[in-house]
C-alpha positions as CSV (number, residue, x, y, z in Angstrom):
1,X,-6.5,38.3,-19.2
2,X,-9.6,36.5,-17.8
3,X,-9.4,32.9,-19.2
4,X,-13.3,31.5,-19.2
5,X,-14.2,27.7,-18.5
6,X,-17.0,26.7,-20.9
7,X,-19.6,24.1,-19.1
8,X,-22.3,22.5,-20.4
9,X,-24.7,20.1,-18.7
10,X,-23.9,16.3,-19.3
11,X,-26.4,14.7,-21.1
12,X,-28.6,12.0,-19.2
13,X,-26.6,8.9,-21.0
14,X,-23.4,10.6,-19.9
15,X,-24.4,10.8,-16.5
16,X,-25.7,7.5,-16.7
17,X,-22.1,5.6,-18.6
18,X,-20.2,7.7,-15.8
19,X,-22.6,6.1,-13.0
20,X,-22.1,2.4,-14.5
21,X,-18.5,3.0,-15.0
22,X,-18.4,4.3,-11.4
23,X,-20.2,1.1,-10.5
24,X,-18.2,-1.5,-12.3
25,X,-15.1,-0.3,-10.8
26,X,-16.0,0.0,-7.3
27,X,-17.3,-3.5,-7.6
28,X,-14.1,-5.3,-9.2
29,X,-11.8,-7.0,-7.0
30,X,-8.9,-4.5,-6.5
31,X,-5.2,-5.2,-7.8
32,X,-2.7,-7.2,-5.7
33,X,0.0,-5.0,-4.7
34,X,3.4,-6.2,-6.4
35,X,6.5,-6.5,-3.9
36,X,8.6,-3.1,-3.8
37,X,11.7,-1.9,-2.7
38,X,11.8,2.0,-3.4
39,X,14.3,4.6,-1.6
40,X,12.5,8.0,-2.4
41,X,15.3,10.6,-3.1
42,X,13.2,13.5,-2.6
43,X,12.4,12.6,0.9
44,X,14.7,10.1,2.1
45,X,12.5,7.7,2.6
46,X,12.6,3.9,2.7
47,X,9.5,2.2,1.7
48,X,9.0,-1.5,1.3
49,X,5.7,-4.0,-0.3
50,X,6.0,-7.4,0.8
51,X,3.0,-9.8,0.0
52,X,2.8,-12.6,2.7
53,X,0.6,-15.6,2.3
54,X,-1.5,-13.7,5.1
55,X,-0.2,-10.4,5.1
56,X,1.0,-7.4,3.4
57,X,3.7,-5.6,5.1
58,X,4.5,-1.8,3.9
59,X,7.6,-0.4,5.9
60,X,8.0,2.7,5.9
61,X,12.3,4.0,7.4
62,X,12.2,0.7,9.8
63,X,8.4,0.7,11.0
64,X,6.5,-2.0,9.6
65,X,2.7,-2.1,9.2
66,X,0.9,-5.2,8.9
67,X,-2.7,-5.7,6.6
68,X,-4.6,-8.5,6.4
69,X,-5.0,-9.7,2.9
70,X,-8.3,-11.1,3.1
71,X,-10.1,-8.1,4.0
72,X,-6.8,-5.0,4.2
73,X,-7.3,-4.7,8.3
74,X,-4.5,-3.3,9.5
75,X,-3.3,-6.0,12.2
76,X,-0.6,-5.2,14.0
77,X,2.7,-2.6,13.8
78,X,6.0,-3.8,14.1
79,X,10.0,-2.8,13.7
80,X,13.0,-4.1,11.5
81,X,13.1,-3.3,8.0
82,X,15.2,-3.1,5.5
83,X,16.4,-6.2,6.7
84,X,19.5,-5.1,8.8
85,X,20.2,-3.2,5.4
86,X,20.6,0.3,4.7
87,X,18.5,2.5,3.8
88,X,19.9,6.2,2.5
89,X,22.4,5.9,5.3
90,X,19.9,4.6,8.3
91,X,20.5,1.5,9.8
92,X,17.6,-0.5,11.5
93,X,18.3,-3.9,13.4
94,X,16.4,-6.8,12.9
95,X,13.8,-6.9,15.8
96,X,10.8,-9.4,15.2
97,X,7.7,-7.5,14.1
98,X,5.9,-10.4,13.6
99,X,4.7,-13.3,16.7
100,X,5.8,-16.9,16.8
101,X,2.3,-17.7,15.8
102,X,1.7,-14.7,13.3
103,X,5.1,-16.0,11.7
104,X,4.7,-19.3,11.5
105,X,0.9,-18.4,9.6
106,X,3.3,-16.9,7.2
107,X,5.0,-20.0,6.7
108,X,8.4,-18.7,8.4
C-alpha cells in the first residue's frame, strides 16, 4: 500500500514565527550542564559531568576531556576517572589530568 505525505506550503507568518523562534533560541545563553554520573548498560560505558569553577570535565571509561566554561574550548585531555572507582568492572587509577596551576584555578 503506498502511504502518501500531504505538503502544503507554509504560509509567510509561519515561515516568519519559525525564523524568530529559530532566532530567539540561537541567541539565549545555553543551559549549564548539571553534574552526572551515568554507567550506560547498553554499551558499557562510563560517563561523568563535573562542573568546575573553570572547567567542565566529561569522562568518558577513564579519559577525561576538559572545556572551558567561559567560551566551551576544549583545553586539554587528561586520565583518571571514576575516581579510583569502578566502573562496570574497569578499574582506572588516579593519574593527575589536570596541572598544578590548572588545579589550583579550580580551587583544588
Amino acid at each position: 500500500m503506498n502511504d502518501v505525505i500531504q505538503v502544503r506550503e507554509a504560509s509567510q507568518f509561519e515561515i516568519l514565527r519559525e525564523r524568530l523562534r529559530w532566532w530567539v533560541e540561537s541567541h539565549l545563553p545555553a543551559a549549564a550542564l548539571q553534574d552526572l554520573h551515568h554507567d550506560d548498560p547498553l554499551t558499557g560505558n562510563c560517563l561523568r559531568i563535573h562542573r568546575g569553577g573553570y572547567f567542565t570535565r566529561f569522562s568518558i571509561n577513564g579519559r577525561d576531556y576538559f572545556f572551558r566554561r567561559r567560551d566551551g574550548v576544549l583545553d586539554g585531555t587528561g586520565s583518571g576517572d571514576c575516581l579510583g572507582s569502578s566502573c562496570h568492572g574497569r578499574h582506572f587509577s588516579l593519574v593527575p589530568a589536570l596541572t598544578a596551576d590548572d588545579a589550583h584555578r579550580e580551587g583544588g
